[in-house]
C-alpha positions as CSV (number, residue, x, y, z in Angstrom):
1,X,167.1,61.8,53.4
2,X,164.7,59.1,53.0
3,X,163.0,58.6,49.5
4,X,158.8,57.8,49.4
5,X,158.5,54.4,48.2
6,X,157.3,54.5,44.5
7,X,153.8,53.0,43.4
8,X,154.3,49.6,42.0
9,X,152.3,48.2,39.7
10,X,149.2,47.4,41.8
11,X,149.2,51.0,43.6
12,X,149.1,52.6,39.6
13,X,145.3,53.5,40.3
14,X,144.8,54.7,43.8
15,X,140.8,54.0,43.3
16,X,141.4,49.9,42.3
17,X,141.8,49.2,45.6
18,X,138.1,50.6,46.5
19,X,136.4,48.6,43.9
20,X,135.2,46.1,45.8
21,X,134.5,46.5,49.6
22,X,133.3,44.2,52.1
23,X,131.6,44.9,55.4
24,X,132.7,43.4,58.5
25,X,130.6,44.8,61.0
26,X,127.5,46.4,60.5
27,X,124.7,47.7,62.8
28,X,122.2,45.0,63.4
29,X,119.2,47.0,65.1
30,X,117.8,43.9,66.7
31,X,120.7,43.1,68.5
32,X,121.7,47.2,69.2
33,X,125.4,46.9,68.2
34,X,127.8,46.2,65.5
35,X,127.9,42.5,64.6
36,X,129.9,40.2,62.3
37,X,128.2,40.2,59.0
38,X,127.7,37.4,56.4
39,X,127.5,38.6,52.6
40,X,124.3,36.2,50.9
41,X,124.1,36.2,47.1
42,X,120.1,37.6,46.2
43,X,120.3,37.9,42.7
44,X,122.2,37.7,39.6
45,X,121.8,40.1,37.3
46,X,123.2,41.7,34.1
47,X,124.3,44.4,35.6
48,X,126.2,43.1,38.3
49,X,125.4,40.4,41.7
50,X,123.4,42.0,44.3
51,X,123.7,41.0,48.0
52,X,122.7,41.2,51.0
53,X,124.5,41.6,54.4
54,X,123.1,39.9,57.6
55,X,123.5,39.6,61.4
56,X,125.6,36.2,62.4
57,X,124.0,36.5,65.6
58,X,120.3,36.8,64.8
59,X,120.2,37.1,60.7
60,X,118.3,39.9,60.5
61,X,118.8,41.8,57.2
62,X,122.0,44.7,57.7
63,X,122.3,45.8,54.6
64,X,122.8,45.6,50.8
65,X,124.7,46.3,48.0
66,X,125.4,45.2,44.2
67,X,128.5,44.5,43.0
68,X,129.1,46.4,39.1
69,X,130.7,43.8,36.9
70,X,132.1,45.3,34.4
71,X,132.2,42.1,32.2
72,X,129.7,41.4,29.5
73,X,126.9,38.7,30.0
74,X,127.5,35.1,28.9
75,X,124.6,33.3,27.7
76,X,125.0,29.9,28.5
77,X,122.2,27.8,26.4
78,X,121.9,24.2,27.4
């Protein structure tokens, strides 16, 4: 009888792993199929980064999303 492999430390909390996703393809309606996207940094804010995904074909605009940091705010002052 084969045991199940018990959850190390980095399988504790099953959602961890889905914190932080990354698209690969996306559907790029200019070109009319899924394309190889390239994540572009739009804005930092407090709240977290927010990006944007485009075609590397064409680089029209595939989507977006903004990335919750659960860190508080440094303020740097020069």
């Amino acid at each position: 009888m084969r045991r199940r492999p018990q959850p190390g430390p980095s399988q504790a909390d099953p959602s961890a792993q889905f914190r932080s996703l990354n698209a690969t393809l996306l559907f790029c309606p200019n070109c009319k199929e899924a394309t190889p996207a390239r994540e572009r940094l739009l804005l930092v804010l407090p709240s977290g980064n927010k990006y944007e995904y485009v075609c590397s074909y064409c680089g029209t605009s595939t989507g977006e999303k903004i990335d919750q940091d659960h860190q508080a705010p440094t303020l740097i002052i020069p």
